[in-house]
C-alpha positions in Angstrom: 0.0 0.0 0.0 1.7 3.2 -1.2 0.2 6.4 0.9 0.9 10.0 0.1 0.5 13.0 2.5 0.2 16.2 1.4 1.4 19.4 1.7 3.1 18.8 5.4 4.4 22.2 5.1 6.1 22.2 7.8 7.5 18.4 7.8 5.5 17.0 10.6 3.1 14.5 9.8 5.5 11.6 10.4 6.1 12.9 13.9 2.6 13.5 14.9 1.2 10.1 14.3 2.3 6.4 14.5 2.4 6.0 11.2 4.3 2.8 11.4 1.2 0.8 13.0 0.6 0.5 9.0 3.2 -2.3 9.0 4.8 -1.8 5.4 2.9 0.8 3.8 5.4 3.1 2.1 4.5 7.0 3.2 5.8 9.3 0.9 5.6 12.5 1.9 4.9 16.2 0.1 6.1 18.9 1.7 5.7 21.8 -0.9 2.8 22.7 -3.0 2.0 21.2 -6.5 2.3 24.0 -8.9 -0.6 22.6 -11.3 -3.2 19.5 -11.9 -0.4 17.7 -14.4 1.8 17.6 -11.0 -0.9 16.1 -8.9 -1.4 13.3 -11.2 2.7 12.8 -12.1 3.0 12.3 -8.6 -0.3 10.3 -7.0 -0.9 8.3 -10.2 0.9 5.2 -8.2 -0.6 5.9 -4.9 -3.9 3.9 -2.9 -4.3 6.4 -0.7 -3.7 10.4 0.1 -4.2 12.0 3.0 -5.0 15.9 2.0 -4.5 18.9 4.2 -7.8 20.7 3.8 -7.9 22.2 0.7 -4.4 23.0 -0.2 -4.9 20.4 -2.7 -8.2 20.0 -4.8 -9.3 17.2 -6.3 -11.9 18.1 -9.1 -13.2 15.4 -11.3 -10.5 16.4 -14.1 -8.1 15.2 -11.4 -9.7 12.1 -10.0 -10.1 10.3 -13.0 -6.6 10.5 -13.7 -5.5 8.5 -10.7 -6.5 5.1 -11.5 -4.5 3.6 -8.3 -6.3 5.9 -6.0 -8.8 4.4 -3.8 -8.9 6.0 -0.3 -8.7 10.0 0.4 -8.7 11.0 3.5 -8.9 14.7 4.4 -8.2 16.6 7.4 -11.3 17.8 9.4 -15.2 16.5 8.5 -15.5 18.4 5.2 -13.1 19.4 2.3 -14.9 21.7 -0.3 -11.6 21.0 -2.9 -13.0 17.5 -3.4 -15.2 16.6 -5.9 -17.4 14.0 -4.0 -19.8 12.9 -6.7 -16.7 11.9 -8.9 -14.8 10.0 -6.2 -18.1 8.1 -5.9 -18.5 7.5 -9.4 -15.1 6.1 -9.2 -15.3 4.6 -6.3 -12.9 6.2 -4.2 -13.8 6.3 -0.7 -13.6 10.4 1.2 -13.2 9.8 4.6 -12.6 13.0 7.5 -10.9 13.7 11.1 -11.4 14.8 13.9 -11.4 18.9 13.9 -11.9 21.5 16.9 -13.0 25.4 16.4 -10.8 26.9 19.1 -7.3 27.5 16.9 -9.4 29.7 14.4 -11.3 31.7 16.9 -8.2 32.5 18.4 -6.1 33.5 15.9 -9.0 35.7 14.6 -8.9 37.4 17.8 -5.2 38.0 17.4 -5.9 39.1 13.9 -8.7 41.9 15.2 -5.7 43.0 18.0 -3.0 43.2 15.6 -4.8 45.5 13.3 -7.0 47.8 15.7 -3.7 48.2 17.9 -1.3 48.3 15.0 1.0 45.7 16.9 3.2 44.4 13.8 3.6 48.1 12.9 4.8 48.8 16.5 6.8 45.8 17.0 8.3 46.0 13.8 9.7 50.0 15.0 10.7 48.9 18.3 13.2 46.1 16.5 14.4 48.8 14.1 15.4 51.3 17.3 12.4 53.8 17.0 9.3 53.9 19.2 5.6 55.2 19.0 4.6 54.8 15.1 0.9 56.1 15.6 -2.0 55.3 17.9 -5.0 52.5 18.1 -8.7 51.7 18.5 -10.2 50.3 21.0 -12.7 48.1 21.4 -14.5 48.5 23.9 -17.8 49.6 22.9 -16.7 49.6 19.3 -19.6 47.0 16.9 -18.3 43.9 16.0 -20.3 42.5 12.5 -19.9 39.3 12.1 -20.8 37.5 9.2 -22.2 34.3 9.7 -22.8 33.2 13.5 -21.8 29.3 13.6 -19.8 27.1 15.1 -17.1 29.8 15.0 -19.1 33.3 14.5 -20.1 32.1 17.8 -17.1 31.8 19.9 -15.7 35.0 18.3 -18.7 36.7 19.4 -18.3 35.7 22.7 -15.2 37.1 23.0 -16.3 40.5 21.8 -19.0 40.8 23.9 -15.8 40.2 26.8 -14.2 43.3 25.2 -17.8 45.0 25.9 -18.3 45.0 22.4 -21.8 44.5 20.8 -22.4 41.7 18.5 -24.3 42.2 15.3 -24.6 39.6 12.4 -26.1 38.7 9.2 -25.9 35.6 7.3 -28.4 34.1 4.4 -29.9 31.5 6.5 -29.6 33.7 9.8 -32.6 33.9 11.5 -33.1 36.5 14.6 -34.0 33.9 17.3 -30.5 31.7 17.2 -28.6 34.9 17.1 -30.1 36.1 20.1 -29.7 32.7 21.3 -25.9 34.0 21.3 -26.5 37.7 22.3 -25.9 38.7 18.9 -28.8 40.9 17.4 -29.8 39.9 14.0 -29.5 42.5 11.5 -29.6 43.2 7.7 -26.8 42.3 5.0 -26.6 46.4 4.5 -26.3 47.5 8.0 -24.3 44.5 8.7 -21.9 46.6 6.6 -22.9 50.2 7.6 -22.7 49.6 11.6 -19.3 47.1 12.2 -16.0 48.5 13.1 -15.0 45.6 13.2 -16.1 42.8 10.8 -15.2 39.4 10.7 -15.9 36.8 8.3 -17.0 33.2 9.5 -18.9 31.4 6.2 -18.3 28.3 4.2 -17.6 28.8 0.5 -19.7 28.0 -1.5 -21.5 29.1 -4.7 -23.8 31.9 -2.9 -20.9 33.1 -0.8 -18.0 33.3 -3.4 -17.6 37.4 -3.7 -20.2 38.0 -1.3 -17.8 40.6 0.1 -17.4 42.7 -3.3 -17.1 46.6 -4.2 -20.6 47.3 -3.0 -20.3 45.9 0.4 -16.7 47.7 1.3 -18.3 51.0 0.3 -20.8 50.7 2.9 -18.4 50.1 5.1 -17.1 53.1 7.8 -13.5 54.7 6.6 -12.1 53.6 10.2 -13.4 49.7 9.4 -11.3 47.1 9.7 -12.1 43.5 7.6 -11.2 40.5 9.8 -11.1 36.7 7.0 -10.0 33.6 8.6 -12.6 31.8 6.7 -11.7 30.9 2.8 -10.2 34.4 0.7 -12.6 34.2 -2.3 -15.6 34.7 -0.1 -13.8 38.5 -0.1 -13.3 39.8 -3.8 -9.8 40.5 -3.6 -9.6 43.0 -6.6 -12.8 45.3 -4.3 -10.7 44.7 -1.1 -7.3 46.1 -2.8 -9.0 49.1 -3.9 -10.6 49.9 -0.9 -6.7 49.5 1.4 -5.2 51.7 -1.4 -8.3 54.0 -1.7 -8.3 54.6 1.9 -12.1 53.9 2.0 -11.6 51.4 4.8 -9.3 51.3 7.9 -7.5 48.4 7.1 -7.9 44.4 6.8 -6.6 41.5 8.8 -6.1 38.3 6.5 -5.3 34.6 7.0 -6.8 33.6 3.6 -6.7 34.2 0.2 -7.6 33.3 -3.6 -4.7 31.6 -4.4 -2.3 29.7 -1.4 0.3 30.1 -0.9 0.4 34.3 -1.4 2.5 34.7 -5.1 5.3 36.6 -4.2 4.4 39.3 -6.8 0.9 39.6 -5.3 -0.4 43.7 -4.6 -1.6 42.3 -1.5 2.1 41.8 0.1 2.5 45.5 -0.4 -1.1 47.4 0.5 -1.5 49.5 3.3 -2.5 48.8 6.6 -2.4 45.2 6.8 -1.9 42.3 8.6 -1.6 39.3 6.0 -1.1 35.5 8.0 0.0 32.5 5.8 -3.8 30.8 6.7 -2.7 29.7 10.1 -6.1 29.5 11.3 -6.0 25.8 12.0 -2.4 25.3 12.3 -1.6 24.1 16.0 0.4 20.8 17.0 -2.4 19.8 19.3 -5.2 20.1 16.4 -2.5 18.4 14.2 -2.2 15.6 16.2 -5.8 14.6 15.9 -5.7 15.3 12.0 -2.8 13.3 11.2 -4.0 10.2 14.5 -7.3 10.1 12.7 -6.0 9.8 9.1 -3.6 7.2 10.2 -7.0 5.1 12.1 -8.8 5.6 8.9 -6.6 4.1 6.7 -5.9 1.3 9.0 -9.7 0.5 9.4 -9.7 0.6 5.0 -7.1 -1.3 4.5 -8.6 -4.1 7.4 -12.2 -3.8 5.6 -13.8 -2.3 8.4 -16.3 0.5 8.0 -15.2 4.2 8.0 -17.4 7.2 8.2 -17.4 8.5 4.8 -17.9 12.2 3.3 -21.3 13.0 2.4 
């Protein structure tokens, strides 16, 4: 049984599971990015199974098909929108999940909202270079945090801001005013959603309906002393809209640990806009969440390859 892992970034799947309990599965592992679909199948076309780090890698039908040997995929976390499930059925690959816990995500967005209303890279950054005070902050308390979309994670980030004595406004399409207040969030709509936040923070799946939800007519209701928190998936934000808004000045700045294309090219105009605080999609990335990921992958593929069941993507 040849299984690959993919883009262990950081080179630490083999240490974070027992990976050896497999007996002689070979485990090749991929530790940078494939640069196109022709790479994905050059280098899984031999492989049963794959383990995929949330969507770094998709797997369209285009790129399914093309990997005759595959027959288990196993993602990180209960969901993986990169994979085309209705082909890997038709092909009869089996999708299999892990285990996956909130609490890395709502964190780092909370470091995300300090760093930019507190301008602490900026600071930081001035302090290593021998200066001082570089300009002064906003804060919180009392300030409206919008979030859109109020699940699993709108939730626990809205919790937090109501700490910071903030109030907690939201929107979402399938929102409805009784389960936000259920969270002491008031309900409100898309537009003043927009219109009210000083700080707003984005906490939806992608999907068809949310792609570019956040475009050019969204940012311009926004307040200029706004700040636009993503730590869900970048396209949900129209990039383009967002970059004109930083450079425009029509917003305060954005906080980002996603983006249309990962990793950031180099060249992109994001690297260099103004007041931001850009995070190489982090979210998620803790040793502790890890460790269940890369356990969990490892248990599936043992229960596969011993023709037990295993709870498949739906």
């Amino acid at each position: 049984m040849k299984v690959a892992v993919l883009d262990d970034y950081l080179n630490v799947a083999l240490g974070l599971a027992d990976w050896d309990s497999l007996g002689a599965a070979r485990i090749d592992v991929f530790t940078e990015p494939f640069p196109d679909e022709a790479a994905v199948v050059g280098a899984l076309a031999d492989h049963d199974v794959v383990v995929a780090m949330r969507e770094r890698t998709a797997f369209p039908d285009s790129t399914l098909s093309r990997l005759p040997q595959l027959a288990l995929l196993v993602t990180t976390g209960p969901g993986n929108a990169s994979i085309d499930l209705d082909a890997a059925r038709r092909l009869n690959i089996t999708v299999t999940g892990t285990g996956y816990f909130p609490q890395p995500t709502v964190e780092l967005t909370w470091g995300l909202i300090l760093a930019a209303a507190r301008q602490i890279p900026r600071s930081a950054e001035s302090v290593r270079r021998g200066g001082w005070q570089v300009g002064m902050g906003t804060s919180l308390n009392r300030a409206t945090l919008g979030l859109l979309g109020l699940g699993n994670l709108g939730s626990r980030v809205a919790r937090v801001g109501q700490a910071f004595g903030m109030e907690t406004i939201a929107w979402s399409q399938n929102l409805r005013p009784e389960d936000a207040r259920a969270h002491g969030v008031t309900h409100v709509p898309r537009e003043e959603l927009f219109a009210r936040a000083d700080v707003l923070s984005v906490h939806l799946r992608l999907s068809e309906r949310t792609r570019g939800l956040v475009g050019e007519p969204e940012l311009r209701l926004m307040k200029p002393t706004a700040i636009l928190v993503n730590t869900s998936r970048g396209p949900i934000v129209d990039e383009p809209a967002l970059l004109h808004a930083l450079t425009g000045g029509s917003i305060a700045g954005a906080a980002l640990d996603v983006f249309d294309r990962e990793p950031l090219p180099v060249d992109h105009p994001l690297r260099s806009a103004p007041n931001t605080v850009l995070t190489p999609h982090i979210g998620y990335l803790t040793r502790d969440l890890f460790e269940v990921f890369y356990r969990d992958a490892v248990e599936d593929i043992a229960a596969w390859a011993a023709g037990a069941p295993v709870r498949t993507l739906t």
